[in-house]
Backbone bond lengths (Angstrom), bond angles and torsions (degrees), N, CA, C in turn:
res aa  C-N    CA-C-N  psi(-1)  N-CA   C-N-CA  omega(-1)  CA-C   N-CA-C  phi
1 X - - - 1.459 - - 1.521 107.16 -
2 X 1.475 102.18 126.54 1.435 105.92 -167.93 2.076 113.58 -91.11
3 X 1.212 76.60 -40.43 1.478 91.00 180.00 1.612 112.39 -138.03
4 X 1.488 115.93 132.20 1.652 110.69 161.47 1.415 125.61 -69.22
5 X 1.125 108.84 149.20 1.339 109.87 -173.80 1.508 81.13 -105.20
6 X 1.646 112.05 -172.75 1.594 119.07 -145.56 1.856 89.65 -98.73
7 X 1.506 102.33 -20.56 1.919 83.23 168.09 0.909 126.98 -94.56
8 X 1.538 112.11 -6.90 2.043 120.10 -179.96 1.604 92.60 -80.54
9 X 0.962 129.49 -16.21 1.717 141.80 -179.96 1.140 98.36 -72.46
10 X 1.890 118.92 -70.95 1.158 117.80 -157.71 1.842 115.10 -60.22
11 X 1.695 99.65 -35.32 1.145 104.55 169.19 1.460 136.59 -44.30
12 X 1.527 97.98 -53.13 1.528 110.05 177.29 1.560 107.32 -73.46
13 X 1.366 154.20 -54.18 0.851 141.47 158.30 1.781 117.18 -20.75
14 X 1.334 127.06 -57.69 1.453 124.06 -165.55 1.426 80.17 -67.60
15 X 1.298 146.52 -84.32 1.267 148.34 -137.08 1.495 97.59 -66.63
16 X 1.570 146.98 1.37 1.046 136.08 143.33 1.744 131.54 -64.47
17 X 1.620 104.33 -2.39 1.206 117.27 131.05 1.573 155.80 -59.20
18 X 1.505 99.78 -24.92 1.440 125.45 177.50 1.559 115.05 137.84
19 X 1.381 115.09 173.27 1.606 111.49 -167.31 1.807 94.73 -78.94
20 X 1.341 89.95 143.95 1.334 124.36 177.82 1.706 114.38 -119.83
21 X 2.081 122.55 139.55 1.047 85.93 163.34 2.268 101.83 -100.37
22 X 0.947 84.38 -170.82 1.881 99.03 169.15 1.856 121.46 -27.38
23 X 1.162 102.85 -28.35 1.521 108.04 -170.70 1.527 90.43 -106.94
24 X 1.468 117.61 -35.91 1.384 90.22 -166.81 1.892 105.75 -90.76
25 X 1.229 125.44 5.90 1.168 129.10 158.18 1.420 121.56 -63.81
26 X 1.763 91.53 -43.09 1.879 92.11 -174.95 1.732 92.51 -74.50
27 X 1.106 136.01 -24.52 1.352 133.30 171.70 1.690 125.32 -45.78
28 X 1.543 96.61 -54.25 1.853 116.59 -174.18 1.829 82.62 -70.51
29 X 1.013 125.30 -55.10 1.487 126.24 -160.43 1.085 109.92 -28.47
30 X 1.823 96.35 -83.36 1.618 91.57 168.69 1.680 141.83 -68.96
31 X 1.111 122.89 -11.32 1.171 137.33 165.75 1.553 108.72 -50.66
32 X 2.128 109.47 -52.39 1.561 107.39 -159.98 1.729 86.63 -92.80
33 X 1.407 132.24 -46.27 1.557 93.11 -155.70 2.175 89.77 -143.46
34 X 1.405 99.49 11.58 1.594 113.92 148.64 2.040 116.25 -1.29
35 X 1.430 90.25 -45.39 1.854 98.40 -161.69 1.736 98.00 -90.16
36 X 1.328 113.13 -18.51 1.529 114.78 178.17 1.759 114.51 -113.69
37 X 0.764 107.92 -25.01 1.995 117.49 -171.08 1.427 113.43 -148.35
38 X 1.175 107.81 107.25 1.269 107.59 -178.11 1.735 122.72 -89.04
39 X 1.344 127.51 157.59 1.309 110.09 -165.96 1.583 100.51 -151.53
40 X 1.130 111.11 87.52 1.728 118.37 177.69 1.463 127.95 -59.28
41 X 1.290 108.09 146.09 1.400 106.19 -166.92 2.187 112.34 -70.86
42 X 0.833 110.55 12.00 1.079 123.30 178.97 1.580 110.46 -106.32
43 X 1.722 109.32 -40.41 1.585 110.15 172.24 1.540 111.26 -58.15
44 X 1.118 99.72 -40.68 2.081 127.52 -177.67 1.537 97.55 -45.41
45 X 1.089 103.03 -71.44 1.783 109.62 -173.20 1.359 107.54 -88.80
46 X 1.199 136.16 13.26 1.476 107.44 150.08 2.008 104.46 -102.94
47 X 1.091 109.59 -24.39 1.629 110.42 164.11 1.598 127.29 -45.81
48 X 1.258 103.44 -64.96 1.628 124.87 170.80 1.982 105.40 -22.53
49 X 1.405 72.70 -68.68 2.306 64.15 -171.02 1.526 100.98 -57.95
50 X 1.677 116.24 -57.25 1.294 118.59 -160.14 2.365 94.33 -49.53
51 X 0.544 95.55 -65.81 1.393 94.30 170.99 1.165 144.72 -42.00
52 X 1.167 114.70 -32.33 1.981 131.14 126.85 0.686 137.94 -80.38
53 X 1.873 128.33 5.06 1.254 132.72 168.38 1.563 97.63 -74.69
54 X 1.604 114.34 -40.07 1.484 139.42 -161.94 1.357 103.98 -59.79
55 X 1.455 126.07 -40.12 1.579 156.88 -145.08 1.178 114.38 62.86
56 X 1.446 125.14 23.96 1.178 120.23 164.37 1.575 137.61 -72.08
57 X 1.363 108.91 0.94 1.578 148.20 -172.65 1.383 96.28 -133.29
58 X 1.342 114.52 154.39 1.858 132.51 144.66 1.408 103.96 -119.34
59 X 1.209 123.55 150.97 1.649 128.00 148.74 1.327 102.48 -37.68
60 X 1.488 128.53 156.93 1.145 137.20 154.91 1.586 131.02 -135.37
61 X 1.216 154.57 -50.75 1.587 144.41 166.04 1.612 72.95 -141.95
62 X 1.899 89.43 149.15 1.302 98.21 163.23 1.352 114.23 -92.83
63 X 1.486 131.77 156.38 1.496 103.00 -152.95 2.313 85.30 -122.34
64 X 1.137 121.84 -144.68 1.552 119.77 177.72 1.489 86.47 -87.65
65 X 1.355 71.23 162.22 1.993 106.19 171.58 1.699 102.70 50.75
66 X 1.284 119.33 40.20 1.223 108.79 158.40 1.908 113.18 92.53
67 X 1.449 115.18 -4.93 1.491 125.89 -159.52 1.524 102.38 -87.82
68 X 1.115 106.35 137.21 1.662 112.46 -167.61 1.562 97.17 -111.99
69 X 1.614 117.51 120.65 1.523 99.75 152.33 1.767 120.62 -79.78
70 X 1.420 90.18 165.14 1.349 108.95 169.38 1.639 130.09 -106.26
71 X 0.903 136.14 146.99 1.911 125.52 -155.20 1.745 78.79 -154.55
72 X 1.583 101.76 137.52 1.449 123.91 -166.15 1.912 86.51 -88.38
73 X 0.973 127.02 168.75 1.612 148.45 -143.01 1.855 85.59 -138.68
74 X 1.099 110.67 148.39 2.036 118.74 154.46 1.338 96.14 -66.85
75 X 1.274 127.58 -69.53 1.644 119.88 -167.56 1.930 107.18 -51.30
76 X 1.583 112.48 -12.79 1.676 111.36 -177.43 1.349 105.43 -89.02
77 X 1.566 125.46 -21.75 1.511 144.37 -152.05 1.823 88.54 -90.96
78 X 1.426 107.98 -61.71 1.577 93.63 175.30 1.290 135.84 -80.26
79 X 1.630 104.48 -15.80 1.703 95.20 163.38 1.568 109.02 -109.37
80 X 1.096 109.98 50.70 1.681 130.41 140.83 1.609 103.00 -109.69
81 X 1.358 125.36 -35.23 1.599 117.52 178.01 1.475 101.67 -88.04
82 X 1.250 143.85 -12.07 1.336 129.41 -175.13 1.537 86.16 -92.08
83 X 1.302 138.33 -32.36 1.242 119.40 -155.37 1.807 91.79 -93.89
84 X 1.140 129.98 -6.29 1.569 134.13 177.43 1.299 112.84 -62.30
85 X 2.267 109.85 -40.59 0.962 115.81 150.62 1.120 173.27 -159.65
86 X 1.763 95.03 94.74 1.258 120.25 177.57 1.634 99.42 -97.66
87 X 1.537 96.20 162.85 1.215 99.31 173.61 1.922 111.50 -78.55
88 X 1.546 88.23 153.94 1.446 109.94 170.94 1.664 134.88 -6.37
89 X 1.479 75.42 -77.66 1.903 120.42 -148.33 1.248 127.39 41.20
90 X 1.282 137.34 -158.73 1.277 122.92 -155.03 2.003 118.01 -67.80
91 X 1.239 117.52 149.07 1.429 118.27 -169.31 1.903 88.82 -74.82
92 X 1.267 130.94 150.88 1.201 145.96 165.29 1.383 113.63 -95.24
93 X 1.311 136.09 94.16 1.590 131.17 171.75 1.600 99.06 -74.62
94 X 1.435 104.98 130.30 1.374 103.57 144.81 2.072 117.46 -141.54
95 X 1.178 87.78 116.76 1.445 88.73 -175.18 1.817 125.27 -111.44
96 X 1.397 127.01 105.10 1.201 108.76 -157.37 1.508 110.12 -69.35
97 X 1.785 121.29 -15.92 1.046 128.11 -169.12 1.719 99.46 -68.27
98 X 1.063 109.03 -60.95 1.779 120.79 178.10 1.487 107.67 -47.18
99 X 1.346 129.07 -35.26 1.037 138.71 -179.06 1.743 113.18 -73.52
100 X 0.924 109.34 -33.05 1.737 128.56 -171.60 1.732 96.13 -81.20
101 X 1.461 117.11 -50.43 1.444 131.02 -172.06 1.530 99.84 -55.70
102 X 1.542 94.72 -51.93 1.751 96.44 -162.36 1.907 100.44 -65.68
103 X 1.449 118.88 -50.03 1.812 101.00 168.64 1.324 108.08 -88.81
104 X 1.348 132.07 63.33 1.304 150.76 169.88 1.792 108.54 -67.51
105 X 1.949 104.51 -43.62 1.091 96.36 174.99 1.297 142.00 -67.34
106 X 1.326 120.33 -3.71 1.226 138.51 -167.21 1.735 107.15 -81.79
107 X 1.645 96.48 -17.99 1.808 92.92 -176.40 1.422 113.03 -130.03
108 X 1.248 100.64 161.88 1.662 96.50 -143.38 1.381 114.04 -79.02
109 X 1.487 141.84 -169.20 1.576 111.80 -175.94 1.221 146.20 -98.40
110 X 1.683 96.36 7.71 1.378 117.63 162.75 1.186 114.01 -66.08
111 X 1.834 113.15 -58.15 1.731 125.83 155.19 1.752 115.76 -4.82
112 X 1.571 84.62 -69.70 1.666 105.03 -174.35 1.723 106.66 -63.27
113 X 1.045 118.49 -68.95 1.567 110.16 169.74 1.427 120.81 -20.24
114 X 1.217 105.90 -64.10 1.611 119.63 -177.23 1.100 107.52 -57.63
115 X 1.829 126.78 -52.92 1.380 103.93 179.02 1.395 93.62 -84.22
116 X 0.965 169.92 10.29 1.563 140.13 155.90 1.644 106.15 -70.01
117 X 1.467 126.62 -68.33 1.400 125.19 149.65 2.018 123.87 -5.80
118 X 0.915 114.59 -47.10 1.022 119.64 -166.89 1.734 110.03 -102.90
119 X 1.120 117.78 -19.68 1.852 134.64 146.57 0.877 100.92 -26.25
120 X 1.776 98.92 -88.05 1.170 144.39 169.95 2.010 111.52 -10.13
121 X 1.063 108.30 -96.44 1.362 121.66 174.49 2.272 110.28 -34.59
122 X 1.286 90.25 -49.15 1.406 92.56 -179.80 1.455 118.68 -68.90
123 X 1.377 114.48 -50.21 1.604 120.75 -176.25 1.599 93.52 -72.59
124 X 1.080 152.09 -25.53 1.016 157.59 -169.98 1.846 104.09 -74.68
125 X 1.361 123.02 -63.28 1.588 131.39 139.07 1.468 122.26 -12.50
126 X 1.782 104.15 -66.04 1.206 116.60 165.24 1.514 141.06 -42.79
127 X 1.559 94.41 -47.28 1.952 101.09 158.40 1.346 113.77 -78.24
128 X 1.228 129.02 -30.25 1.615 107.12 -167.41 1.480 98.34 -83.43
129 X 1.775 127.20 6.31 1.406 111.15 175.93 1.932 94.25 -107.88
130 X 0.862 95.91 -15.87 1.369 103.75 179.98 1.845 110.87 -65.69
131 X 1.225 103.19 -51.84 1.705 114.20 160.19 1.335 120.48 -31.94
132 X 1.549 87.65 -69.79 1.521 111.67 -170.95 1.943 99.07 -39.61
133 X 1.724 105.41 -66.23 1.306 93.98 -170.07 1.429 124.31 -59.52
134 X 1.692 108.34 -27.19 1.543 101.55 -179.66 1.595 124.12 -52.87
135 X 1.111 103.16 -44.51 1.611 126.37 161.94 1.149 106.05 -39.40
136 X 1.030 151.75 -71.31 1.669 158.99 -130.49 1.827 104.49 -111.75
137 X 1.869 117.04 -24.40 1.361 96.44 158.13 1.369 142.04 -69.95
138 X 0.982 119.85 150.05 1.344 125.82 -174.23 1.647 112.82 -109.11
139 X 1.153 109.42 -38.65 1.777 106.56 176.45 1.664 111.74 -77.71
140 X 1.300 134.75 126.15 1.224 132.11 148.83 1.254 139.61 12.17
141 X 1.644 89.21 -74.52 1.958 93.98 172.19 1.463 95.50 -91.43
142 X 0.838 160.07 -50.27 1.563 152.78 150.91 1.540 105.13 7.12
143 X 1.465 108.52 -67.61 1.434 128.68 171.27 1.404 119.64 -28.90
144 X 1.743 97.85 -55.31 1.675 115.38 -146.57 1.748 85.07 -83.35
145 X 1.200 119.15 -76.66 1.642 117.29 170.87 1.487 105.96 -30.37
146 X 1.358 141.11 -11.98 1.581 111.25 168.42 1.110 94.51 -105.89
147 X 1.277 126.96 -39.51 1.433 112.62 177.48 1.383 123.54 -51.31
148 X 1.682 115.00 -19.59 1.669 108.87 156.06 1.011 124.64 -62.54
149 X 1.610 119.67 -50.69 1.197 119.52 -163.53 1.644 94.52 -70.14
150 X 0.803 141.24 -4.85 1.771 128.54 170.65 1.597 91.02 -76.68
151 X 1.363 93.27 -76.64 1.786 90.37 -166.47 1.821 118.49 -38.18
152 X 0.993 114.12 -29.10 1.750 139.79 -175.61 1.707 91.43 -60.13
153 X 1.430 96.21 -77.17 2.139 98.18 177.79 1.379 107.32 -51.18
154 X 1.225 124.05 -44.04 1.522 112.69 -165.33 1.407 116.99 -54.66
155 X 1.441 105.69 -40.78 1.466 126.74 -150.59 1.946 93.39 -86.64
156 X 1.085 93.73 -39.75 2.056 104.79 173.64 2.125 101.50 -58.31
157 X 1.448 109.39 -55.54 1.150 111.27 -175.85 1.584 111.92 -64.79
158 X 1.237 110.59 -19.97 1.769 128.41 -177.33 1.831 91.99 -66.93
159 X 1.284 100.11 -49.99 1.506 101.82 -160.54 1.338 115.51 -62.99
160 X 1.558 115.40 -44.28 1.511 139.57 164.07 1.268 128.89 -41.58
161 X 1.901 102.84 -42.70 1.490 96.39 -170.43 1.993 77.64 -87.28
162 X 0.904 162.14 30.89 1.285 147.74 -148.90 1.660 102.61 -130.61
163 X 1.512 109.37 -24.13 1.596 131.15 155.22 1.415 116.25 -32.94
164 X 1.219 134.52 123.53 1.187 138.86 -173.34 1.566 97.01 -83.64
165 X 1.721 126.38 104.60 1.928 100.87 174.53 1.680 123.59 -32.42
């Protein structure tokens, strides 16, 4: 593996907490940064091998029902820090809600109600947990990443109430 991509990153970073298996990664995922980067349980398990094929992972205890942890490697520890710093490049939005809005016309306007309603109700969920964490960080950039994800919902709920009924 030549280069990480931003979920073989995200991966190795959570597991610089301790070994994890596959479910409980897609778990920390969304829990730690869920409101900004999303990370599907399908991205999870096709990463994992490629990432111990790399040795940037070892196997670690097999756990019930077949669940394997994963334990980050020294050679995974620095290309999680070499990839910390490189630069960025551009942020990737992908939103299925924005995506649904934009062929919105295709469904009729009860359709549209409901999914606007139901945005609505969720991103709405989304900031008051989004709060919650800004409140409760303590590190800086810890801070600044929840303080997006507030500003992130607000600006989604901005867009919603901005819907003509």
């Amino acid at each position: 593996m030549t280069e990480l991509n931003a979920t073989s990153a995200a991966l190795l970073g959570l597991l610089h907490e301790g070994p994890m298996t596959g479910g409980e990664l897609v778990a920390a995922a969304t829990d730690r940064f869920g409101g900004f980067f999303s990370v599907t349980r399908s991205q999870v398990y096709r990463e994992l091998p490629a990432l111990t094929d790399a040795g940037l992972l070892r196997l670690g205890k097999q756990g019930p029902r077949s669940s394997q942890q994963y334990v980050i490697t020294a050679a995974g520890k620095r290309a999680f820090k070499s990839w910390l710093n490189t630069e960025p490049g551009p942020d990737n939005v992908r939103s299925p809600l924005i995506l649904r809005l934009l062929y919105s016309g295709s469904l009729t306007p009860k359709q549209r109600a409901n999914l606007v309603d139901s945005a609505r109700i969720q991103y709405t969920e989304k900031l008051d947990e989004a709060k919650r964490a800004a409140k409760a960080a303590d590190d800086p950039y810890e801070k600044a990443a929840a303080d997006f994800t507030v500003a992130h919902n607000r600006a989604v709920l901005k867009m919603i109430d901005a819907i003509p009924e």
